[in-house]
N, C-alpha and C positions, 0 to 999 in steps of 0.2 A: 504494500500500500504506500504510496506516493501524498506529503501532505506540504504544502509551500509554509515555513514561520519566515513572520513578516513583522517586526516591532509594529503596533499600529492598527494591525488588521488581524494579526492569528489572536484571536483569545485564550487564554488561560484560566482552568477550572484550576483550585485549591482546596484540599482536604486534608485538616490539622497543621494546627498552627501552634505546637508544640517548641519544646528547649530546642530543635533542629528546622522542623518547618515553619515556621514563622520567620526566619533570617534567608532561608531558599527561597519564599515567596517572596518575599521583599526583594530579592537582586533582579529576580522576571520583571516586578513592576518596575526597578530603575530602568531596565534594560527597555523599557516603552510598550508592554506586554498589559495590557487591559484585562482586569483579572477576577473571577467570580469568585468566594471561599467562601466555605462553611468549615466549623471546629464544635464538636459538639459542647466547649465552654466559647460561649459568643468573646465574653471578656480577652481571651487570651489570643485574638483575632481584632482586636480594637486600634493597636496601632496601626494593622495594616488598612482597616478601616478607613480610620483618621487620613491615609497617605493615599486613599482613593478606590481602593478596592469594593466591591458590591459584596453584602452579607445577601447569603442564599439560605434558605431553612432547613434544606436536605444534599445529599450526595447528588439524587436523582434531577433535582433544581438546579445543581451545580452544573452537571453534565448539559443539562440543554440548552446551557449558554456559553458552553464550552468548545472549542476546538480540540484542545487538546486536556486532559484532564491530570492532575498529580493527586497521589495521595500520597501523605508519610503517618500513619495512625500506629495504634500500640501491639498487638496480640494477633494473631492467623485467624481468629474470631472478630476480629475488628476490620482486618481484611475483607474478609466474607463479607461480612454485611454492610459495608462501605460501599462494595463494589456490585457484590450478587444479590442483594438483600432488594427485597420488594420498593423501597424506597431507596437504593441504589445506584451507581453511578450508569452501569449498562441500560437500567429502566429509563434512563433517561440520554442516553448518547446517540449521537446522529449517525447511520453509516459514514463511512469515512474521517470519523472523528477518532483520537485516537488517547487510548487509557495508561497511563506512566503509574506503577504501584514503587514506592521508591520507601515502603517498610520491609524491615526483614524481616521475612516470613518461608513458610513453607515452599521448597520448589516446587512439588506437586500440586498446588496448590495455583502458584504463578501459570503451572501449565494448563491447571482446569479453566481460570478465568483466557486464557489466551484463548483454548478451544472454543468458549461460550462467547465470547466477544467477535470472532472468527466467525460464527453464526449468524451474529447479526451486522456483518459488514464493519464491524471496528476490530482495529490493533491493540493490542495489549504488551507492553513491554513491563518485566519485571528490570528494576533499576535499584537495590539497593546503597548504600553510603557505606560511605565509614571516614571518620574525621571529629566526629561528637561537635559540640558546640562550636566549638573555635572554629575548625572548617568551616561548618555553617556560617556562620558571622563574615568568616574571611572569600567566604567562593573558595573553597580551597581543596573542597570534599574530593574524594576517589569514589568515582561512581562504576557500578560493576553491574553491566548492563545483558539482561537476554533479550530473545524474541527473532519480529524479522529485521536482517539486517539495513534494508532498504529505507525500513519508519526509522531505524535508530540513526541512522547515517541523517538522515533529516532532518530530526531533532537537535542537531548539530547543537544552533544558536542558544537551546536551551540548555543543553549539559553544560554547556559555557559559560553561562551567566555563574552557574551556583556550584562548578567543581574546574580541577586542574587536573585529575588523571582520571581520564575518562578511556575505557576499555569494555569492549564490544566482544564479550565472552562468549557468544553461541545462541542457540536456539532458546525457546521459553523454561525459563525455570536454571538457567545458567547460571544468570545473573546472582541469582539465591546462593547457589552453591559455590560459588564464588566468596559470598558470604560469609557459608559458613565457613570455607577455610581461616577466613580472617578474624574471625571469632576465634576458631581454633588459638589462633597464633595470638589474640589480646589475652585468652582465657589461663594458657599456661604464663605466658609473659609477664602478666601482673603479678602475680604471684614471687615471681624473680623479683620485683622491683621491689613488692610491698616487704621481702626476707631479706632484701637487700638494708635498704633504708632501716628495717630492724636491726638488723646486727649493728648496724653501724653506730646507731644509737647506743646499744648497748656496750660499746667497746666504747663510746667517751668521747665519740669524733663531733665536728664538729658538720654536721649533713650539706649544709649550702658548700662549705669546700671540698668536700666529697665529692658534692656531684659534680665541680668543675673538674675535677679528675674524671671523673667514670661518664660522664652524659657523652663524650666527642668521641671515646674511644669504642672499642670492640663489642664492649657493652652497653653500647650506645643504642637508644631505640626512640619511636614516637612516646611509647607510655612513660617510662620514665624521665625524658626531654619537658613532656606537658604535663601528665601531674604527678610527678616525681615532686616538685615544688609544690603543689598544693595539698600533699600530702604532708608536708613538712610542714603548711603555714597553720593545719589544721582546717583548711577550705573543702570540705569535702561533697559542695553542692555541686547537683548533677551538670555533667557532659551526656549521661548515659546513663539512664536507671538502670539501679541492679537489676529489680526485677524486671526490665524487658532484657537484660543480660542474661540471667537466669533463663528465660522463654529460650534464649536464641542458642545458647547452651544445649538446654531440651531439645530442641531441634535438630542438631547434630548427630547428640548422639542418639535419635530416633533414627537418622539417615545412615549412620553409623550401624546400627544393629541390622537393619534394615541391607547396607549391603556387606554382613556379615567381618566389619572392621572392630578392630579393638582397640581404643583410644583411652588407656587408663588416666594420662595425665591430663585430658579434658575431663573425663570424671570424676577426679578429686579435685579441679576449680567448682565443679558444678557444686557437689557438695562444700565448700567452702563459702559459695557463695551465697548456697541455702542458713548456711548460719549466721552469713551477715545480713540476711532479709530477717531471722528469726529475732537478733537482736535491734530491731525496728528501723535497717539501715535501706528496708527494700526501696525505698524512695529518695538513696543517694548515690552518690557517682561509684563508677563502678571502681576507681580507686578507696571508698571506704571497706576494699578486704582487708586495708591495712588495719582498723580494728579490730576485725574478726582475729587476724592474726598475732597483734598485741597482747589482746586477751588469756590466749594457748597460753604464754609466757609470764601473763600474772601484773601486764606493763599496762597502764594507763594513757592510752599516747597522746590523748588531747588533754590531758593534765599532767605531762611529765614534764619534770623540772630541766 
């Protein structure tokens, strides 16, 4: 499917205006992209509001003023009913209008809406992120894109606006799995930083000259680069809920089992990170494993001296 974006003239549908989508939305509309959204908290879609964007009541309202439609929502049940749900984005999309799902979610899932949308004369591209907040804010995300390659080659201008490594992974449901590798690789990785930054603590050092040693070199990574410091400053509000961390975890190692892989050191992050949702952290970044893991040790790290 062949769709011309045109600053001015392609419209833009928007679905959640979240800590990630609400800063994606807003680079479309700088970019001159005339833009519908709904968020099922209207509030948290207010500045985009104020900067000219139209409040829609539904998914399915959004779509019919849409050209092109994005969702970034929370859960593969949010998904669903965003998209497939009786007041949904496809109940209301025009043939040759085309659907951008840009939460990580299910691949199976990415390829049931591609087939159902294929039905009725629209594309559906599964497009997950990854970058957490600051990306967002900055345009800066890595977008890991499936579907048809022709919609996504088209979509050019808008992977533009709101990332800087944009990679054209394969057919429907790629893009997901793309994903989930990258989970994979935050999920043991954190872990390193958060036993890192412990020890270190505990041996007397002094962490901010620490990480001018360790951040440039061998063990140099995004997570500990970005909130390696925020861990240290005790900032531990979200880039990335745990618990949609958690979800995306689950995910894996569903697809994991599913094709017969054994992935133990994704399994003890998952569990790791069920203890930091249990001690009431599920609604912060996903660098608060560092208290879960403080804890093990008896250390109090947002009151240690």
């Amino acid at each position: 499917m062949t769709i011309e974006i045109l600053p001015g003239r392609t419209r833009i549908g928007w679905i959640g205006t979240g800590v990630m989508g609400a800063s994606m939305c807003g680079h479309l509309m700088e970019a001159g992209y005339a833009t519908t959204v709904y968020s099922r908290t209207m509030s948290k879609a207010e500045q985009l509001i104020q900067n000219g964007a139209i409040w829609a009541d539904s998914p399915k309202a959004v779509a019919e003023s849409s050209d092109v439609i994005f969702s970034i929502v929370g859960f593969p049940s949010d998904v669903r009913s965003v998209i497939l749900g009786e007041e949904g984005v496809l109940a209301g999309a025009s043939a040759g209008s085309v659907i951008v799902d840009m939460t990580t979610s299910q691949p199976s899932l990415a390829e049931e809406i591609f087939e159902r949308a294929a039905g009725c004369g629209v594309s559906s591209i599964d497009a997950p992120v990854s970058g957490g907040d600051v990306g967002a804010r900055n345009a800066a995300l890595s977008i890991m894109i499936g579907g048809d390659q022709e919609t996504v080659e088209a979509l050019q201008p808008l992977w533009s606006a709101m990332g800087k490594t944009i990679v054209y992974q394969g057919k429907a449901g790629c893009g997901q799995h793309t994903k989930m590798v990258n989970q994979t690789l935050i999920a043991t990785g954190m872990i390193g930083v958060c036993e890192a930054l412990l020890y270190g603590y505990k041996a007397g050092l002094d962490l901010e000259t620490v990480m001018q040693s360790v951040s440039s070199g061998a063990a140099g990574s995004w997570s500990l680069s970005n909130l390696g410091p925020r861990i240290i400053d005790n900032n531990f509000d979200p880039g990335f809920f745990v618990e949609h961390f958690i979800k995306d975890m689950g995910i894996v190692l569903e697809e994991a089992r599913r094709m017969g892989l054994s992935l133990p050191g994704l399994a003890l992050g998952h569990q790791l990170y069920l203890a930091v949702q249990a001690q009431g952290q599920g609604r912060g970044g996903t660098h608060a494993l560092q208290l879960a893991l403080s804890s093990l040790s008896g250390i109090d790290w947002q009151n240690r001296g």
